[in-house]
Backbone as CSV, one residue per row, in Angstrom:
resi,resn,N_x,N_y,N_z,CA_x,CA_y,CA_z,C_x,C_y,C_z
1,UNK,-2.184,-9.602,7.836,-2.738,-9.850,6.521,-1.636,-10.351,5.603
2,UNK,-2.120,-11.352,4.809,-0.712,-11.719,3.516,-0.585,-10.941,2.926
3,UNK,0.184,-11.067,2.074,0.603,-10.095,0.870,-0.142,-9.848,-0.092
4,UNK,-0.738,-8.708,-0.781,-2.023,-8.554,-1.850,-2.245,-7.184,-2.161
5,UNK,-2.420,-7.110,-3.197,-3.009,-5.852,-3.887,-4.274,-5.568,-4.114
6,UNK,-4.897,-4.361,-4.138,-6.369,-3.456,-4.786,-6.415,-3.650,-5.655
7,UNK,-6.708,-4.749,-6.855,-7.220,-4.434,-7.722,-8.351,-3.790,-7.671
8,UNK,-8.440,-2.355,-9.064,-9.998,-2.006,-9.102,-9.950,-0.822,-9.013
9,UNK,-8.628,-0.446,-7.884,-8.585,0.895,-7.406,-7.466,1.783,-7.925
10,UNK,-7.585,2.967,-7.611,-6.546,3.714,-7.610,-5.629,4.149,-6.753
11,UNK,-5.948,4.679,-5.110,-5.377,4.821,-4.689,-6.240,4.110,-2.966
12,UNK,-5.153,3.354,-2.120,-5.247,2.419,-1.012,-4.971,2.983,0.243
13,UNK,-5.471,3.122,1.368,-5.080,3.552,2.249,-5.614,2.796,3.306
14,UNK,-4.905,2.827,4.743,-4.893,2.560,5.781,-5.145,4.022,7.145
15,UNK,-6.403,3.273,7.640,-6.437,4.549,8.890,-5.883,3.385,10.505
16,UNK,-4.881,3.938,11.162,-4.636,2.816,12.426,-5.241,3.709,13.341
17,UNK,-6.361,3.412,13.546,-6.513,4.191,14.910,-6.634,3.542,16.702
18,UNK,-5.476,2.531,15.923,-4.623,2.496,17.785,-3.649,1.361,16.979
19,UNK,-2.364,1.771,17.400,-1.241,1.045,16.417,-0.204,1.157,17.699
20,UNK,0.980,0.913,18.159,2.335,0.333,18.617,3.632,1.194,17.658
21,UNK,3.899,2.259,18.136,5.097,2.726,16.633,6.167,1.979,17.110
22,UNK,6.439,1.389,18.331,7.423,0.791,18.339,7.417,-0.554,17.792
23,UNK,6.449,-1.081,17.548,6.159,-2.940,17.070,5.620,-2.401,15.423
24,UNK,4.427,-2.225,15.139,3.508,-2.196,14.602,3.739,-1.365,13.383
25,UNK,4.042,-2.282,11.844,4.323,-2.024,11.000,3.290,-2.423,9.696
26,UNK,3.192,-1.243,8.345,2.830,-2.053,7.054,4.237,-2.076,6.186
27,UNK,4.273,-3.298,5.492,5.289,-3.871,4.502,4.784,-3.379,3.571
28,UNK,5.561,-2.560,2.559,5.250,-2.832,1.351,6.920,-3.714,0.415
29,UNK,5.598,-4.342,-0.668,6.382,-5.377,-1.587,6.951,-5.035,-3.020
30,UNK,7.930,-5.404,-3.039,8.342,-4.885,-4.995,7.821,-6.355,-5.994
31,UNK,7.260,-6.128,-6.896,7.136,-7.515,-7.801,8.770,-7.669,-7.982
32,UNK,8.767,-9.200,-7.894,10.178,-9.189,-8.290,10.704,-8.895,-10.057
33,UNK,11.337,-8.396,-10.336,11.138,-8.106,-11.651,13.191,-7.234,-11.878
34,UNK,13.362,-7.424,-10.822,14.966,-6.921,-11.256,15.852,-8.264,-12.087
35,UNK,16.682,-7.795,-12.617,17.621,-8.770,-13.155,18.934,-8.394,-12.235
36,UNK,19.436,-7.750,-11.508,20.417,-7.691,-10.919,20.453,-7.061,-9.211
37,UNK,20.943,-8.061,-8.501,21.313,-7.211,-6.997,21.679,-6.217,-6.946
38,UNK,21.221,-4.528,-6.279,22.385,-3.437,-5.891,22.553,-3.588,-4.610
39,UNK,23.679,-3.247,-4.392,24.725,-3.682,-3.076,24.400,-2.244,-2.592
40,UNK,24.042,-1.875,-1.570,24.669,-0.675,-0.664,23.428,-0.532,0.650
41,UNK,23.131,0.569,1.240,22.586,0.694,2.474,21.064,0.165,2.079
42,UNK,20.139,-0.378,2.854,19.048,-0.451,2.344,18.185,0.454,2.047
43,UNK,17.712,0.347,0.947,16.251,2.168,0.962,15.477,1.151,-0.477
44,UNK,14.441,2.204,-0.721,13.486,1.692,-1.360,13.674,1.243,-3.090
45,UNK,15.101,1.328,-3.092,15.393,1.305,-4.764,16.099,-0.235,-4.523
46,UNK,16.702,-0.461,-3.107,17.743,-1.517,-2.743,16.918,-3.158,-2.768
47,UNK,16.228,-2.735,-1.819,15.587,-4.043,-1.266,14.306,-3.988,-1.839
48,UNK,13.538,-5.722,-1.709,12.515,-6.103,-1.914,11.022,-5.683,-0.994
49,UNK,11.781,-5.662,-0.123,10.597,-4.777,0.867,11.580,-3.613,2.026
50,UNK,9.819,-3.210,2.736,10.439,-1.883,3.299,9.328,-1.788,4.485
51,UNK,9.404,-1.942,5.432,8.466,-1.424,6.273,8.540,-0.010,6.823
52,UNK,7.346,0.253,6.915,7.252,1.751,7.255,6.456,1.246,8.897
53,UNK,7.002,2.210,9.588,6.047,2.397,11.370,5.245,2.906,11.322
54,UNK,3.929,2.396,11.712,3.038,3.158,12.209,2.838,3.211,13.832
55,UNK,1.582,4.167,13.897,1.159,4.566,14.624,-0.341,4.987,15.267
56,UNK,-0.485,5.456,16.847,-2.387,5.548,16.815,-2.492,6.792,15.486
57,UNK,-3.680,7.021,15.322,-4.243,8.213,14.051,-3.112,8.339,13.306
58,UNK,-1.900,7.389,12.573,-1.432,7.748,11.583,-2.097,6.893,10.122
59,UNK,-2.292,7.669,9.329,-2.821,7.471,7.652,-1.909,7.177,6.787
60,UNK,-1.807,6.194,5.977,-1.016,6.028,4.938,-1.764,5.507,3.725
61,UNK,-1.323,6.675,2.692,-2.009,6.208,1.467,-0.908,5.526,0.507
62,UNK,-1.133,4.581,-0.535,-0.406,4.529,-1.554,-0.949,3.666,-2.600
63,UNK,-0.373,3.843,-3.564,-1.181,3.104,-5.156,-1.760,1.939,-4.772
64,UNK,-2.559,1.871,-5.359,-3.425,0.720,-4.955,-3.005,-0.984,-5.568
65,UNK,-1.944,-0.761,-6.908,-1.257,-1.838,-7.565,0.404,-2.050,-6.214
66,UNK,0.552,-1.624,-5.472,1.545,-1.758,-4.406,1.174,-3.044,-3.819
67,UNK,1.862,-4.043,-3.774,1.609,-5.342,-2.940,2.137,-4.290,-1.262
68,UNK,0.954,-5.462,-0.681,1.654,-5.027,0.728,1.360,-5.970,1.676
69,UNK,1.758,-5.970,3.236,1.380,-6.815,4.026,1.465,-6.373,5.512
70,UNK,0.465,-6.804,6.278,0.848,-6.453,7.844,1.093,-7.948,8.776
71,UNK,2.175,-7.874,9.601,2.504,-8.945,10.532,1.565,-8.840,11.557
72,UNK,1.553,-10.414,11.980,0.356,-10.342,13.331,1.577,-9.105,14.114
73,UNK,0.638,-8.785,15.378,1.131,-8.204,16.811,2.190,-9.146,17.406
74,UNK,3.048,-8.809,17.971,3.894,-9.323,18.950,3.738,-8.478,20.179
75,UNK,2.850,-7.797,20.516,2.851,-7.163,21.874,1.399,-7.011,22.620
76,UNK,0.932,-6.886,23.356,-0.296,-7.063,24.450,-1.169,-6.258,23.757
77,UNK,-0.782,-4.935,23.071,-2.009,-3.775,22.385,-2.663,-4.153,21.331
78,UNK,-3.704,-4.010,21.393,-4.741,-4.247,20.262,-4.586,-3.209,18.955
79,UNK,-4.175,-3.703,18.022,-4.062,-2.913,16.743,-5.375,-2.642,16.127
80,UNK,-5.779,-1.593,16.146,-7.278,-1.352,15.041,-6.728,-0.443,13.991
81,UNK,-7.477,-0.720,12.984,-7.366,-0.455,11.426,-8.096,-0.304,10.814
82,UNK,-8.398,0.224,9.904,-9.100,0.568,8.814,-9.148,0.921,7.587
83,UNK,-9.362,-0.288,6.341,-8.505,0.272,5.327,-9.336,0.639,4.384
84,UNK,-9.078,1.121,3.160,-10.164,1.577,2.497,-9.739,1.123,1.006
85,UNK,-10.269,1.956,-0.145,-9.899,2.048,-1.395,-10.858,2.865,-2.123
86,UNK,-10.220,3.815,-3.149,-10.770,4.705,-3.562,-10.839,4.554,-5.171
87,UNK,-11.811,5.153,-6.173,-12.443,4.554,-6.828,-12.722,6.124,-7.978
88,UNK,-12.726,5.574,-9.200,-13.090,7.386,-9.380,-14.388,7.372,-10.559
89,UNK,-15.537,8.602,-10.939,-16.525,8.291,-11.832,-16.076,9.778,-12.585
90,UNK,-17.053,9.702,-13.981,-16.965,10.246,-14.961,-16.305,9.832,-16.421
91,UNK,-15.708,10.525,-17.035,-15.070,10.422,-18.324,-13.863,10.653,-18.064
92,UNK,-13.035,8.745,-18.563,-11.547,8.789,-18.362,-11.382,9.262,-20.432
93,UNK,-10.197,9.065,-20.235,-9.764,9.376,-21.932,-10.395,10.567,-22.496
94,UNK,-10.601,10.268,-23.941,-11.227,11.232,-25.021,-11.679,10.556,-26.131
95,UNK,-13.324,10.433,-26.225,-13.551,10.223,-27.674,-12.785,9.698,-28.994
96,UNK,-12.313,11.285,-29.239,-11.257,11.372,-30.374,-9.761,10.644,-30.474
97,UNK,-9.777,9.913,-29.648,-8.281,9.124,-29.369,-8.979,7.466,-29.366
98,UNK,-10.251,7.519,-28.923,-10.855,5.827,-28.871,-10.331,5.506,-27.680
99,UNK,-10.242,6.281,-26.610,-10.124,5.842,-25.162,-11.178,6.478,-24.334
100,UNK,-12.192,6.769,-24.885,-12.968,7.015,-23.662,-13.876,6.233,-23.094
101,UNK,-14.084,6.314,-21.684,-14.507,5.248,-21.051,-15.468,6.204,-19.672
102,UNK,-16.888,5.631,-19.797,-17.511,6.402,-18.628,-18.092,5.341,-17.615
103,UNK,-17.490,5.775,-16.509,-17.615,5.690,-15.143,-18.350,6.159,-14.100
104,UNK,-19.692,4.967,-14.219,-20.557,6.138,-13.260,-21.154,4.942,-12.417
């Protein structure tokens, strides 16, 4: 899949239920938005992206404004997936502030 975000949602998740932990990865993306390079080991404050491994029955949730992306397969196993997005109803805000907003 390219790179893209949930709008709409709150929180995004992925079910793999048959994944490769040795091949078979999701990317997630940073908007670019730094003004300066940090130099040191890579981790999630360093670099622009980050892949995490998956696996069969492993779940990963995360914000739904997270760009992300999955690479085709490079190996013979069939990757299945399932992704979702979650959604919420009732009364966000409060009246008395002029933010309330109902969701149903």
């Amino acid at each position: 899949h390219h790179r893209h975000k949930h709008n709409n949602s709150i929180v995004s998740g992925v079910v793999f239920l048959n994944a490769n932990i040795d091949h078979d990865k999701i990317t997630f993306c940073k908007e670019n938005t730094k003004v300066f390079d940090l130099v040191g080991k890579p981790n999630l404050f360093t670099c622009e992206e980050i892949d995490l491994s998956v696996g069969k029955n492993y779940v990963v949730l995360f914000p739904s404004y997270l760009e992300h992306r999955v690479k085709k397969t490079v190996h013979d196993d069939t990757r299945i997936s399932l992704s979702f997005n979650s959604f919420t109803r009732g009364i966000l805000g409060n009246q008395s502030d002029l933010t309330e907003l109902k969701i149903n």
